[in-house]
C-alpha positions in Angstrom: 0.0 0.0 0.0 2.9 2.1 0.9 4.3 1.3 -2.3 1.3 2.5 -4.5 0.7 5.2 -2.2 4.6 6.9 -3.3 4.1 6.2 -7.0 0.8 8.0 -7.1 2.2 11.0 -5.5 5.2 10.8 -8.1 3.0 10.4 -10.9 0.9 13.3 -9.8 4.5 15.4 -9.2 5.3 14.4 -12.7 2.0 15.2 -14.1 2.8 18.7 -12.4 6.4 19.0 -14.2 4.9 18.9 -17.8 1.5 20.2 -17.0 2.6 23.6 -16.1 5.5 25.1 -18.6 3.0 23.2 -21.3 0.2 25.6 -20.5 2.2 28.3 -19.4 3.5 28.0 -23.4 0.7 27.5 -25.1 -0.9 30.6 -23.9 1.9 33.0 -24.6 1.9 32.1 -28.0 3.5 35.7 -28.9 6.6 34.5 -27.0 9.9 34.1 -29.1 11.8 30.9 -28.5 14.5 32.4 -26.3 11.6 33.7 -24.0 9.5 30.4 -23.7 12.7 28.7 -23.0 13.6 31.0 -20.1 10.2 30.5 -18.6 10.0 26.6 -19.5 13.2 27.3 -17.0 11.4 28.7 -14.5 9.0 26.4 -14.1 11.2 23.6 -14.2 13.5 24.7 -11.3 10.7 24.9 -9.6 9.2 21.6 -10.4 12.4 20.4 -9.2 12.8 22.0 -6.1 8.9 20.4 -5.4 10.4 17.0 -6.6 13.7 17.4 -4.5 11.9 18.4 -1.3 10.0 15.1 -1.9 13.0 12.9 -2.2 14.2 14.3 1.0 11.1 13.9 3.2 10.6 10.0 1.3 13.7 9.1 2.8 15.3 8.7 -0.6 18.2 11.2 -0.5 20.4 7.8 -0.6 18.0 5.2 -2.6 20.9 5.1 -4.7 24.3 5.6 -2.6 26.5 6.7 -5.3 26.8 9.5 -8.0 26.1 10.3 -10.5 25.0 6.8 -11.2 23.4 3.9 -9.8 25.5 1.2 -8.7 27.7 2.6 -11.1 25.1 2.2 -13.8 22.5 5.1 -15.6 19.7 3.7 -14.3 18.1 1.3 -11.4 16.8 -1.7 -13.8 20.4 -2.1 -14.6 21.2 -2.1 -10.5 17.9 -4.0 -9.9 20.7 -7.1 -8.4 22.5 -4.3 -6.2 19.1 -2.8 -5.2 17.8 -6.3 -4.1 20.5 -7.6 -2.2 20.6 -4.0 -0.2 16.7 -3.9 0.0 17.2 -7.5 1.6 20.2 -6.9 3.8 18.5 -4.1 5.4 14.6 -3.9 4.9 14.4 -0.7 6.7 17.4 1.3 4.9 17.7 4.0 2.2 18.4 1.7 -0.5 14.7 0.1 -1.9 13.5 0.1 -5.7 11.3 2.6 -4.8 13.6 5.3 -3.8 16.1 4.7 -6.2 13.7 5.6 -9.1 12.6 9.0 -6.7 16.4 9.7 -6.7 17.1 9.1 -10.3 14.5 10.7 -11.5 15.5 13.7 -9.1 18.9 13.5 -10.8 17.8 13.3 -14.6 15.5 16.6 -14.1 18.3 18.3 -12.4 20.3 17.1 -15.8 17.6 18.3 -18.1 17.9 21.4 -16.6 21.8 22.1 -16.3 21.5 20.7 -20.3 18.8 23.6 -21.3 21.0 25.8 -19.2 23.3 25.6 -22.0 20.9 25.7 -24.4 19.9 29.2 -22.8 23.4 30.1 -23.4 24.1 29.4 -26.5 20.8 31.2 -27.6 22.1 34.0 -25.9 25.8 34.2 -27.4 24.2 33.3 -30.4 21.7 36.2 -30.6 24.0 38.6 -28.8 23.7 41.8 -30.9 20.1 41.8 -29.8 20.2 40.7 -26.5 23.0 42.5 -25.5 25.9 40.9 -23.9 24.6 41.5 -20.4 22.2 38.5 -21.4 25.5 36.0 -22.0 27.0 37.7 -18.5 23.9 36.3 -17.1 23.8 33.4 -18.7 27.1 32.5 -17.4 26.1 33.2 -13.8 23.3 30.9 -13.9 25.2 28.2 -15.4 27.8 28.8 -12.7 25.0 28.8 -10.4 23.8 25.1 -11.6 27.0 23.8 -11.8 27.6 24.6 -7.7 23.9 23.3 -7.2 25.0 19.5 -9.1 28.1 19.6 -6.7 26.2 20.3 -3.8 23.8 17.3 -5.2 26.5 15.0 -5.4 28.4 16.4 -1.8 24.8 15.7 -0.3 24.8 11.6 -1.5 29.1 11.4 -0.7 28.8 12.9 3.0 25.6 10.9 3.2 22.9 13.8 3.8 25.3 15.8 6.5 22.4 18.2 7.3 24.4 21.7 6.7 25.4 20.5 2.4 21.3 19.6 2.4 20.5 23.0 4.1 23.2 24.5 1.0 21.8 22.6 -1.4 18.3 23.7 -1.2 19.5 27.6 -0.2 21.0 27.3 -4.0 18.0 26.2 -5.4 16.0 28.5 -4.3 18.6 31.5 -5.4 19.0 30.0 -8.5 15.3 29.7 -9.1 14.7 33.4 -8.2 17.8 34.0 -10.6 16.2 32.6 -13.3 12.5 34.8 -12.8 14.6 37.4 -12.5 16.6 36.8 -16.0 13.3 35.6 -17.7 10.9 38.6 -16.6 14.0 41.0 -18.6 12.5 43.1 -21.8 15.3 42.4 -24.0 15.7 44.3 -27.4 14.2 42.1 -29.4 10.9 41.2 -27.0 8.1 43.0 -28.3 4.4 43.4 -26.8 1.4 44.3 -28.2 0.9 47.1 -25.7 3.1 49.1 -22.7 2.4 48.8 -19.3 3.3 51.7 -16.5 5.9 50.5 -14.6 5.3 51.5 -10.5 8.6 52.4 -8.9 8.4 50.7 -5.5 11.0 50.9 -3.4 13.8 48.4 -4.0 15.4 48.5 -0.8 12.1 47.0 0.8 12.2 44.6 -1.6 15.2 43.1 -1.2 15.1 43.5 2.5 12.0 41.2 2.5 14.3 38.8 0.1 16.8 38.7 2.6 15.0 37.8 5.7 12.7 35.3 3.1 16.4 33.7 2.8 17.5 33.8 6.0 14.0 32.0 7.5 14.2 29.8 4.6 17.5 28.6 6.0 16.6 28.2 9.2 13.5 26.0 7.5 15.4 23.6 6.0 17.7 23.5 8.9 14.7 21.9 10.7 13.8 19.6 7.8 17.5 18.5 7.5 18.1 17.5 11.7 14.1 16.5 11.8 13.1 18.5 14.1 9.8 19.7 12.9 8.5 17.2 15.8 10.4 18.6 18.8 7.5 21.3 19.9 4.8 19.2 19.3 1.8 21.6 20.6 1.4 25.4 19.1 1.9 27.6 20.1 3.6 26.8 22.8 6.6 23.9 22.6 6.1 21.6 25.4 3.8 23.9 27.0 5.7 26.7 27.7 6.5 29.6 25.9 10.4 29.5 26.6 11.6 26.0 26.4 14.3 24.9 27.9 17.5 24.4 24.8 20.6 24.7 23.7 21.6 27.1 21.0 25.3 26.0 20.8 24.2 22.8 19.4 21.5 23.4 17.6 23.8 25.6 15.6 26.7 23.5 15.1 26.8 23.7 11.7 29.7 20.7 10.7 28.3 17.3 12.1 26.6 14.2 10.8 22.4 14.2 10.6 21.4 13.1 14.2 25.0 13.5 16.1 26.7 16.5 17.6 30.3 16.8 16.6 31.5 13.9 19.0 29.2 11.6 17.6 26.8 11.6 20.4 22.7 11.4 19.7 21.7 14.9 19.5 19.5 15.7 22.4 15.9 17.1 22.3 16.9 20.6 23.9 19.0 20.7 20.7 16.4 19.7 18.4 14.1 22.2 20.5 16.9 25.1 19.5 16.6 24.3 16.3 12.7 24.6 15.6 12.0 27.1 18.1 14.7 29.9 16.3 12.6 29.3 13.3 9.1 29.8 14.5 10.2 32.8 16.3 12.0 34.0 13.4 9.0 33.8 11.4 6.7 36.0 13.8 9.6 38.7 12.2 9.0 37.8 8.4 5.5 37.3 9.0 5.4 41.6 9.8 8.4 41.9 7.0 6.5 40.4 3.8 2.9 42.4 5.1 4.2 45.2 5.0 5.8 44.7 1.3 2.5 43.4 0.7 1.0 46.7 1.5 3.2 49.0 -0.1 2.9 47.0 -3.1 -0.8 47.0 -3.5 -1.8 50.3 -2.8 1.0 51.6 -5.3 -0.6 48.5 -7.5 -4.0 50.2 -6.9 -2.3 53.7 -7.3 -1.3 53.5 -10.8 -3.4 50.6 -12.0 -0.3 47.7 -12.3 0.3 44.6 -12.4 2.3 45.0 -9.3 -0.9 45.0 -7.2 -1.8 41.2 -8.1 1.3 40.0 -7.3 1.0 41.7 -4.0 -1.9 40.1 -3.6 -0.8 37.0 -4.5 2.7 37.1 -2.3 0.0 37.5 0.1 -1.6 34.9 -0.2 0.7 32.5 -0.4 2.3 34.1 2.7 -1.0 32.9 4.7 -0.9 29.7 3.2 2.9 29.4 4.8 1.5 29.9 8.3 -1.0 27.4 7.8 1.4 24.5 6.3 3.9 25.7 8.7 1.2 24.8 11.9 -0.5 21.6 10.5 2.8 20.3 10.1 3.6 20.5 13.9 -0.5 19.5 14.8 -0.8 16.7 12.3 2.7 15.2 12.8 4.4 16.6 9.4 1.9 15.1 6.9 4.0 14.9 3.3 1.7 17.0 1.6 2.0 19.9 4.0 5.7 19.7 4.3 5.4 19.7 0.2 3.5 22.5 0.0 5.6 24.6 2.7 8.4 24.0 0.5 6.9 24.9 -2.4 5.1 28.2 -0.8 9.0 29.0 -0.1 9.6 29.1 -3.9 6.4 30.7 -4.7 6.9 33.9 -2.0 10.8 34.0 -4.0 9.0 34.1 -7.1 6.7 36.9 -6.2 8.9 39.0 -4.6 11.2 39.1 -8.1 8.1 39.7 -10.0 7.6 42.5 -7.9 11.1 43.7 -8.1 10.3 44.5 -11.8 7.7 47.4 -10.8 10.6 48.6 -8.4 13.4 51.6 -8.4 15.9 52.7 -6.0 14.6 55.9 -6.3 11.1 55.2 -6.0 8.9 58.7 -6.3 8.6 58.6 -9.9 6.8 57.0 -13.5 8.0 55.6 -16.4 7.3 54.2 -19.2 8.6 50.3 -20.0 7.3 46.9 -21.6 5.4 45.0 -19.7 7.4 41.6 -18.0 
């Protein structure tokens, strides 16, 4: 049952991956190719970010122990002998039939990505003259970008899921992803829409401000998911009934240590797992106030001047309450997948919102003008 249970929620993740950039294309249809490939992009990184948040919380991280491979071989029917005899050694490890296929697949989307990554590159060179050459500059940066992200992928099998290369690996995801809205939402030269759009200077500054502290409780996120301690303040909001638990900071921040020990090799203790959750709960009370009030600047200036920028105000929003509420059921219904799924995936949609925005923003924000619409 468990069994069918997993591959239905893959096949539904999978049905996500090509459902979205399909329609997302089909409807732009006055896209050039070098656009629809940028957002195809988008929507992939973020597909995969979905798709790697649910390899993590499957337990499949590992489902194939070496890289890039499987057993040394490019897929697991060629390891099927490898994967039985460690499925059968140890019933209850990382290594089943099951989670290899979850962590393959997780490593050929990542592939198909870094490969269109090029693609988006040589597009770029290619059409330089009327892209400009800060589009190859970019370019470059995000295939740097991906290039760091696949070594962190490979660092997270090789020092078998050390909590602190997880914790990097999904912090450059989720810059990479907001990277790549960023790149695609640009009006290069040679875009061309059927009518302008008045772009809303909002003030920059707040907008990266609320990027930052997105980042930093982002962090401190996955630095629950990765030492599992989503469980260690089981009521809300209190933890254990008391507003101040007792727990220690020290080694709930000790970054260099394997998942579950401290750096002795000693079980980590619940005051530790305590530290952990509780710094990002609090924290969020912070970015909670932070993104409402970018909410509200951006909507009434939306309002204002009649932009786009008020939808996705509204829409940060939104998603921003949906957080809160993935955020509690996972601690009063025991981390359900599809909650922890969606928190991660409300992570990527409050980055994605917050670029959009930063298109309708200026440093110098008491003035009009005139652009293309993104």
């Amino acid at each position: 049952m468990n069994g069918f249970v997993l591959f239905l929620e893959l096949g539904l993740i999978a049905l996500f991956v090509a459902g979205i950039p399909a329609a997302i294309l089909m409807y732009q249809r006055q896209w050039g190719h070098f656009q629809r490939l940028n957002w195809a992009l988008v929507f992939l990184t973020f597909d995969l970010i979905v798709f790697g948040a649910f390899t993590r919380l499957s337990d499949s991280g590992l489902g194939c122990p070496d890289w890039p491979g499987c057993y040394g071989t490019s897929n697991p029917l060629t390891a099927l002998t490898q994967i039985r005899l460690a499925e059968a050694t140890n019933p209850d490890g990382p290594v089943t039939v099951i989670k290899a296929w979850i962590e393959m697949i997780h490593r050929y989307l990542a592939m198909s990505l870094g490969a269109l990554i090029l693609v988006q590159l040589f597009m770029a060179f290619r059409q330089r003259h009327k892209l400009s050459l800060h589009a190859v500059y970019a370019s470059l940066g995000l295939l740097f970008l991906v290039c760091l992200q696949g070594a962190f992928g490979a660092w997270t099998v090789t020092f078998k899921l050390q909590p602190v290369i997880v914790t990097g690996h999904l912090i450059l995801a989720l810059l990479f992803f907001g990277s790549l809205v960023w790149y695609a939402q640009q009006p290069w030269p040679q875009w061309q829409w059927q009518q302008p759009r008045r772009k809303t200077m909002m003030p920059m500054h707040l907008i990266v401000f609320g990027l930052a502290m997105l980042l930093i409780q982002i962090t401190l996120g996955a630095w629950v998911s990765t030492n599992y301690a989503v469980l260690a303040c089981p009521d809300f909001p209190l933890c254990k009934g008391e507003w101040l638990p007792p727990m220690d900071l020290q080694g709930g921040f000790t970054l260099w240590r394997e998942a579950g020990q401290d750096p002795s090799g000693a079980y980590i203790t619940a005051e530790t797992l305590v530290a952990i959750h509780w710094a990002h709960r609090c924290f969020a009370v912070f970015v909670l106030i932070v993104l409402s009030w970018v909410t509200w600047r951006g909507w009434y200036l939306g309002r204002l001047h009649q932009s786009p920028l008020a939808g996705w105000a509204s829409a940060l929003f939104l998603i921003l309450l949906t957080q809160i509420g993935t955020g509690i059921s996972n601690v009063i219904f025991q981390w359900p997948l599809i909650a922890a799924l969606l928190h991660t995936a409300g992570a990527a949609g409050l980055i994605f919102c917050l670029v959009r925005m930063s298109y309708w923003a200026s440093w110098s924000p008491s003035h009009l003008r005139v652009v293309t619409r993104a």
